[in-house]
C-alpha positions in Angstrom: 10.9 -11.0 -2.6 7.8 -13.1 -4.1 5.0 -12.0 -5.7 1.7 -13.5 -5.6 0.8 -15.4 -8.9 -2.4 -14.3 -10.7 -3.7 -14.8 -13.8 -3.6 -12.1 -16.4 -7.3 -12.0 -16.5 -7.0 -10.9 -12.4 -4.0 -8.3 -13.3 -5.6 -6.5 -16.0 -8.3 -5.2 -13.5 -6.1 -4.5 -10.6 -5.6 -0.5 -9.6 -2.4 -2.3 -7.9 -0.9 -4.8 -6.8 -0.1 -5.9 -2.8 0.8 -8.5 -0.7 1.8 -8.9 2.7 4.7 -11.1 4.2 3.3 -12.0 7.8 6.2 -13.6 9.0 8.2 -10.1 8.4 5.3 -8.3 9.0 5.7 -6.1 5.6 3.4 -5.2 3.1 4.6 -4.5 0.0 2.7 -2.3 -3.0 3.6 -2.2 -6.7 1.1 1.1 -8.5 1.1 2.9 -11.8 2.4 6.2 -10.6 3.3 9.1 -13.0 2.8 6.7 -15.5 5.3 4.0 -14.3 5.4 1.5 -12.5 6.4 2.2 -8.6 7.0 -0.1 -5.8 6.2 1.0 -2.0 7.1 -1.2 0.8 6.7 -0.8 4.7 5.5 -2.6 8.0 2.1 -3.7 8.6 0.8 -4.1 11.6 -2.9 -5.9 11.4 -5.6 -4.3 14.0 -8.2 -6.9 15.8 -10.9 -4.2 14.6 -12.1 -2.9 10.9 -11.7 0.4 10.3 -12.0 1.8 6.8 -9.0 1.8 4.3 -7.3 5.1 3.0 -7.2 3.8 -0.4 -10.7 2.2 -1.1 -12.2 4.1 1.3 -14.4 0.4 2.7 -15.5 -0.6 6.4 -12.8 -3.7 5.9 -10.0 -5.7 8.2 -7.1 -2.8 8.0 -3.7 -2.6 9.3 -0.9 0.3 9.6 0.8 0.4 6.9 4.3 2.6 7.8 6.9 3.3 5.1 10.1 5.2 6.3 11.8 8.1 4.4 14.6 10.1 4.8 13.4 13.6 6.4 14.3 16.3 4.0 18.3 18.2 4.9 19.4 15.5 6.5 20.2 12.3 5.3 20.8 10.4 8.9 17.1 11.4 9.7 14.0 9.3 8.8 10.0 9.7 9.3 7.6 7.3 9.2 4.4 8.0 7.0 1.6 5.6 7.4 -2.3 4.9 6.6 -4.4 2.2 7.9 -4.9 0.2 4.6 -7.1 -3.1 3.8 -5.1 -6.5 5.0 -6.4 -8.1 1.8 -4.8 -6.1 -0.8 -6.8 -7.7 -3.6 -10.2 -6.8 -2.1 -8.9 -3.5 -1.9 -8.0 -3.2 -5.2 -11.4 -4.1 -6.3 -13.1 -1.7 -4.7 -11.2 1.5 -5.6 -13.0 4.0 -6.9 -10.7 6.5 -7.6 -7.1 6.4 -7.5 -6.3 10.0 -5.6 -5.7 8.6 -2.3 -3.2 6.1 -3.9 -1.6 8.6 -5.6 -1.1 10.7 -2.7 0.4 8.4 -0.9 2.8 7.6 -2.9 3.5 11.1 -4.5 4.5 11.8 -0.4 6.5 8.5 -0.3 8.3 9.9 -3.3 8.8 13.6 -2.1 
């Protein structure tokens, strides 16, 4: 897995950190969470439209982002839990407001 490279002036100001791999067509998510750090990754599927992100809440270029977990009692079951998220992770970043809808996500990811 690579990470984008930013400067430390850039990472200091991020709520989190994303990127997407096109060619696997993943997205991949690394946010404080509980006070550590937490990684999320899923598929992302861009849309031709904008729509406005679940996490920054902005009239932007989104995509479905779809994580899979393991449905609760049985461990040969999975469900998908998705949100239609900016493409430009960056951008989105920038304009979050407030992290609840980031930490919901992920607290649901994590149940």
């Amino acid at each position: 897995m690579k990470a984008p490279t930013l400067p430390d002036t850039k990472m200091e100001r991020l709520v989190f950190l994303g990127w997407n791999d096109t060619g696997a067509q993943k997205k991949f998510i690394i946010a404080k969470h509980d006070g550590q750090l937490t990684g999320v990754q899923g598929s992302f599927t861009p849309v031709s439209k904008k729509g406005i992100c679940a996490f920054c809440h902005q009239n932007e270029r989104v995509g479905l982002f779809k994580a899979d977990i393991k449905a609760k009692g049985n461990t040969d079951n999975f469900r998908a839990i998705g949100q239609y998220i900016c493409a430009d992770s960056l951008a989105c970043s920038a304009h979050v407001q407030s992290t609840d809808r980031l930490d919901a996500f992920i607290r649901e990811l994590k149940s």
